[in-house]
N, C-alpha and C positions, 0 to 999 in steps of 0.2 A: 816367419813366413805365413801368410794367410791363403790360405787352400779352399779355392771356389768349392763349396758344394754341390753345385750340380756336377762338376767334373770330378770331384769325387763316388757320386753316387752311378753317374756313367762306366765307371771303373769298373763297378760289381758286375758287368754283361760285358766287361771289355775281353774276357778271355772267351767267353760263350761264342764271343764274332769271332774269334782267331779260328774258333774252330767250325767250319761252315758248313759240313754235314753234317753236325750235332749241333745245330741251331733249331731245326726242327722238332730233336728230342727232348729241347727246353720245354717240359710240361708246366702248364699253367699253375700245377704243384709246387713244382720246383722253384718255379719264377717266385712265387709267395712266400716260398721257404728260404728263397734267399736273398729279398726284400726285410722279412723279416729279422732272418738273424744278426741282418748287417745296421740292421736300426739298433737292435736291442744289444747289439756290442758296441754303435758309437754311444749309445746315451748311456754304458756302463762306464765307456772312456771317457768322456764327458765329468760323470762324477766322479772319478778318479785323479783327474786332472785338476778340479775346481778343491780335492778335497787337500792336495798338495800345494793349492795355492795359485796355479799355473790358470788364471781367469782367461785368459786368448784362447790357451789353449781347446780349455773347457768350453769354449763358445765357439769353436772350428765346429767341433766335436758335437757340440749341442746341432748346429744350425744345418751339420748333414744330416743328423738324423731328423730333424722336423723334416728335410728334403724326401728322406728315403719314407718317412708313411706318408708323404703326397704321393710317391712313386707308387704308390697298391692301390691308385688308382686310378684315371686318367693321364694326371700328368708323365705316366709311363713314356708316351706314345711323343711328345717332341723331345723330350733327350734324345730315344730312342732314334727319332728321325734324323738327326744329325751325326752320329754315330753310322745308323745305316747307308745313307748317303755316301759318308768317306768311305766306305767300305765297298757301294757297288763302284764307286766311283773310281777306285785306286787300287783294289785288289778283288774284285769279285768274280775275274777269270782268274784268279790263280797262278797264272805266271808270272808277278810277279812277289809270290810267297815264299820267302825260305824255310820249306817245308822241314829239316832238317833242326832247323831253331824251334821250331813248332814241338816235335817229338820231344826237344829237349825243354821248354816247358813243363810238357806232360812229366818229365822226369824228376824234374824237381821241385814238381809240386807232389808229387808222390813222397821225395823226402822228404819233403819239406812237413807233409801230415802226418808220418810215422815219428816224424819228432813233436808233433803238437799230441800226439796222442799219447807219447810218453807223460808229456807237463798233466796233462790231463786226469790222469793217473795220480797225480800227487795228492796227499790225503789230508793236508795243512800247508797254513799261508807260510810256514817257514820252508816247509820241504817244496814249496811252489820258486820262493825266493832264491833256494839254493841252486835247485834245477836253472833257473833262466841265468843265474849269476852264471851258471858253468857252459850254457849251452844257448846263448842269445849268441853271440860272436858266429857261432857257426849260423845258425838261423838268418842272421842278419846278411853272409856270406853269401847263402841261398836265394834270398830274394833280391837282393844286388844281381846272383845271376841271370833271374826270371827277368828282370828290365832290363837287362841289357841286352838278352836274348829278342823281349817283344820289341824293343827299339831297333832290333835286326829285319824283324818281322815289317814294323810299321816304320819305314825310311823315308816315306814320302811325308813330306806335311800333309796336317791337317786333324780331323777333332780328337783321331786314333793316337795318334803322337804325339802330342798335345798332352792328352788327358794322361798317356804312361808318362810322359815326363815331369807333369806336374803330381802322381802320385810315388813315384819315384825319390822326388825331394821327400816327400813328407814321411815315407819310410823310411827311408834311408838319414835325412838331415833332422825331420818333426819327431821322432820317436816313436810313430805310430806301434810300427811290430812290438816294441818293447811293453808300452802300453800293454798292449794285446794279449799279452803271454802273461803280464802279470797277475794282471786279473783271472787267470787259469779257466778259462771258462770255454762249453764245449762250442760258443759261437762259430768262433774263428776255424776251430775242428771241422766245422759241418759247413762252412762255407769252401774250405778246401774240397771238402769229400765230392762237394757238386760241381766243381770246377773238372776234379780227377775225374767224375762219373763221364763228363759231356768230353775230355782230352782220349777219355779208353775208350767213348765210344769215335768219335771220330779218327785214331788210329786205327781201329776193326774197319769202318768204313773204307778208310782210302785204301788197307792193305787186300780188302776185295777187289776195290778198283784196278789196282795192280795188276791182279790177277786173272 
């Protein structure tokens, strides 16, 4: 399976939109930070992939990240617009958000970090191997539920659904996670942590609202 790159690289702001009162708290920091990290983990997958022979894959993997350093700078602003569009377009009042799969997002990306934080922790490439040998199946379980959840989220056609479904395949079917993990690197870490930053802050948000 060949995995557009711009809809992959769309991906990395796709949870930022899920959550719409922490879209604002995307600082132009953060934004950079995680531009960043997601370049310098596909070009690590990249050679990772090219070094086990896997030349497709290696060149999915290459050609999102040449995507993702156009992305820090102009070329931001049309992925973005497409993206933002379906979003005022189809969910930008809210009702129809299942706010409840939302929350549950936020929850399992929280475990989902407190298991990459463990990998992370591992002090050699064998005890890095061992850990994913014993603890990718669950990982893998976790992020199967995060899309099935944002595909609860994003039911209507268009670029939102789209773009979870086509990265969905490629976690789930391309190996990406597994990739991801083996390289034991704190990329992936720190790309969660800012996903969990902007999901905790828009549950504080709404549960003001509430209130």
């Amino acid at each position: 399976m060949i995995l557009p790159p711009r809809g992959t690289v769309i991906f990395f702001i796709l949870l930022a939109v899920t959550f719409p009162e922490a879209v604002d708290s995307l600082s132009f920091s953060q934004y950079k930070t995680l531009v960043s990290l997601s370049q310098s983990l596909l070009t690590r997958v990249s050679n990772l992939r090219s070094a086990r022979g896997d030349a497709d894959g290696s060149n999915r993997a290459r050609l999102i990240a040449e995507k993702l350093e156009r992305w820090q700078g102009v070329g931001f602003w049309g992925a973005a617009w497409s993206v933002g569009w379906d979003y005022v377009w189809n969910y930008a009042w809210g009702s129809d958000l299942d706010y409840a799969e939302i929350f549950g997002v936020a929850s399992d990306l929280n475990q989902l970090g407190r298991m990459l934080g463990e990998l992370t922790r591992s002090n050699s490439d064998t005890e890095r191997a061992s850990w994913v040998a014993g603890n990718y199946r669950n990982a893998l379980a976790i992020s199967k539920r995060i899309f099935n959840r944002l595909l609860k989220v994003f039911k209507k056609s268009g670029a939102l659904r789209e773009i979870t479904e086509t990265m969905q395949r490629e976690v789930l079917e391309g190996g990406l996670l597994r990739d991801c993990m083996e390289l034991g690197s704190n990329d992936l870490k720190g790309l969660i942590q800012i996903f969990k930053d902007l999901a905790s802050q828009y549950s504080t948000s709404n549960h003001s609202q509430e209130l």
